[in-house]
C-alpha positions as CSV (number, residue, x, y, z in Angstrom):
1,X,0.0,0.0,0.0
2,X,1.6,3.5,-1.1
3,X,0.2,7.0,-0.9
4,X,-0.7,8.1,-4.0
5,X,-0.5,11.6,-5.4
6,X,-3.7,12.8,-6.8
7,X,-5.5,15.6,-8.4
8,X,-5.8,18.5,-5.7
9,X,-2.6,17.1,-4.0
10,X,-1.4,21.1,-2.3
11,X,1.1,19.8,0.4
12,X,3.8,16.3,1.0
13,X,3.6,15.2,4.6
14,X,7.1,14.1,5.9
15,X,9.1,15.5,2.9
16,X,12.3,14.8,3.7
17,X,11.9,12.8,7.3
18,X,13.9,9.6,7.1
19,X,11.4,8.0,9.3
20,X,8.3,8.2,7.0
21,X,7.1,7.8,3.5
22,X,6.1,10.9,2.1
23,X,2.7,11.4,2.3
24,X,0.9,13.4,-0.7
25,X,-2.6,15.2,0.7
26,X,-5.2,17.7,-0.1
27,X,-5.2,19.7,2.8
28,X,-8.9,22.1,3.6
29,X,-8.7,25.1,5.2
30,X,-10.6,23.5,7.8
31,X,-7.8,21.5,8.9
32,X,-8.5,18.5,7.0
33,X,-6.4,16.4,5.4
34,X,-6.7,13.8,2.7
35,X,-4.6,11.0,1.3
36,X,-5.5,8.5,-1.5
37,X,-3.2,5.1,-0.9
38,X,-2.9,2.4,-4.0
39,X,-3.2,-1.0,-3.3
40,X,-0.9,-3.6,-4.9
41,X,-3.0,-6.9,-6.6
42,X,-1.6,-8.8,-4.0
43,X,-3.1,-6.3,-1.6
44,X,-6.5,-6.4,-2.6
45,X,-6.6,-10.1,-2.9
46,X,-6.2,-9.8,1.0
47,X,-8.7,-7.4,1.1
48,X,-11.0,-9.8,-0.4
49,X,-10.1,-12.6,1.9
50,X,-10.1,-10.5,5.6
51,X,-12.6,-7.8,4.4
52,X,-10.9,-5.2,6.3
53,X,-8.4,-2.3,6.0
54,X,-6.8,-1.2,9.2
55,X,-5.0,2.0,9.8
56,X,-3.1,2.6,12.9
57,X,-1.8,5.8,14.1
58,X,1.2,7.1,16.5
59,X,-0.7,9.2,18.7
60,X,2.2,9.8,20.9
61,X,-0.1,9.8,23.8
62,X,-2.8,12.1,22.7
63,X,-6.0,11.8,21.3
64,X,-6.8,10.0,18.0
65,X,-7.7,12.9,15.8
66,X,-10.9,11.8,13.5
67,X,-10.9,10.1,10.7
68,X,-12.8,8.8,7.7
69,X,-12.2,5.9,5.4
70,X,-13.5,5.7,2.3
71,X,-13.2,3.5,-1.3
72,X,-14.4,6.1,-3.3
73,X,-13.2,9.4,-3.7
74,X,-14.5,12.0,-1.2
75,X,-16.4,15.0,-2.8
76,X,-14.3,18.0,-1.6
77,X,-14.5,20.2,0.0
78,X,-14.9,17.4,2.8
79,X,-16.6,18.1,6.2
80,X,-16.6,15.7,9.6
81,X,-19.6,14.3,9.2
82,X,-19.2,10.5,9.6
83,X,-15.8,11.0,11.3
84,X,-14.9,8.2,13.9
85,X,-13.9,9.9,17.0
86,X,-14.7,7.5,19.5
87,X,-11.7,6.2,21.3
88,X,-13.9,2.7,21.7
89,X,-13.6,2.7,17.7
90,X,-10.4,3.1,18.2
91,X,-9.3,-0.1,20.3
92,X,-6.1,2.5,22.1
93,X,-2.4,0.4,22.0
94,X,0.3,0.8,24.3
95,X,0.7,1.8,28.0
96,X,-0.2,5.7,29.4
97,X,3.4,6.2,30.1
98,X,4.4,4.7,26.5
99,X,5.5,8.0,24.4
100,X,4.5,5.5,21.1
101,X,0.7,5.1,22.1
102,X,-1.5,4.0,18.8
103,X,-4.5,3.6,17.9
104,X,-5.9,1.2,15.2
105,X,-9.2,1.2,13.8
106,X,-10.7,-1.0,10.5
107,X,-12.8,-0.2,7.4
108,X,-15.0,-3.3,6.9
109,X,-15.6,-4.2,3.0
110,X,-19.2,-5.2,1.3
111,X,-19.2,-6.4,-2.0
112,X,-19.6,-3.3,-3.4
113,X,-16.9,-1.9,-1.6
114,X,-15.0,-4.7,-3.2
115,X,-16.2,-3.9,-6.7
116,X,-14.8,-0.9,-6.9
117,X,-11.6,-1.4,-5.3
118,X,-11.4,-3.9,-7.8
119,X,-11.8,-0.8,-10.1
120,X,-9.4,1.9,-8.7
121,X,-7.0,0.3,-6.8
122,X,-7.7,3.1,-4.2
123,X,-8.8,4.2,-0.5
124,X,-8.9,7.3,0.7
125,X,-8.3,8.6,4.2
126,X,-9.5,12.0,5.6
127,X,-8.5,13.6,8.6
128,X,-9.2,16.3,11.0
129,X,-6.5,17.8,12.6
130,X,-8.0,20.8,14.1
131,X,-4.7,22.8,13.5
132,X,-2.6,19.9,15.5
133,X,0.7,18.4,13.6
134,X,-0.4,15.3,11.5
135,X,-0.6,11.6,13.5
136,X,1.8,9.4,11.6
137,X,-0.6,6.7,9.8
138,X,0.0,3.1,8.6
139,X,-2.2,0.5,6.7
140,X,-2.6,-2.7,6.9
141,X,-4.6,-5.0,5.6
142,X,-5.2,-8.0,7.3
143,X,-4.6,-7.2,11.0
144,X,-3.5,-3.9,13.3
145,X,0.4,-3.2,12.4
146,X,2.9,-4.0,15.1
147,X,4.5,-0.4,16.1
């Protein structure tokens, strides 16, 4: 899974951070964010055997800033309506003194979901930052990452 540059793309996340991929995103006035990741074929054969994507994030401790997942592309500009912001959603990693806390959440796939991942290769990931410095994210597809 890669983060894909796409049309409306106005800022890299982690240009130049060893650490991290870079991360291409249309970024809202309103403090949110979105990325567009391309899966690989072997990818969404997984996909079609757990029917699931997880993302994790490095919250560092903080709060899990919301987020929507999506396998079509989002009609911009995006708002927060159908953000998940629940920290039950969220299913919190790590101890309270850990500076590495993450969180991990999961998009469940129907058959149409399937279809047209099928079609672009594509998910798409919005997030609201509310002015805050972007979570790290990572994608998985079968199960939570290890961080």
């Amino acid at each position: 899974m890669k983060a894909q540059k796409f049309n409306g793309v106005n800022l890299t996340f982690a240009e130049d951070q060893k650490e991290y991929a870079d991360l291409p995103a249309m970024v809202q006035d309103n403090n949110i964010a979105t990325f567009c990741f391309r899966l690989t074929a072997a990818e969404i054969k997984e996909v079609g055997q757990y029917r699931k994507v997880w993302i994790t994030i490095l919250t560092f401790g903080a709060p899990a800033h919301p987020k929507k997942l999506s396998i079509v592309k989002p009609e911009f500009p995006v708002n927060v309506l159908g953000f998940q912001s629940d920290v039950d959603e969220w299913g919190l990693q790590g101890l309270d003194d850990d500076p590495i806390t993450s969180a991990s959440t999961f998009y469940p796939m129907t058959e149409e979901d399937l279809k047209q991942l099928l079609k672009t290769r594509c998910f798409w990931l919005s997030v609201a930052t509310f002015g805050a410095a972007l979570q790290p994210i990572m994608s998985t597809i079968s199960k939570p990452p290890k961080v």
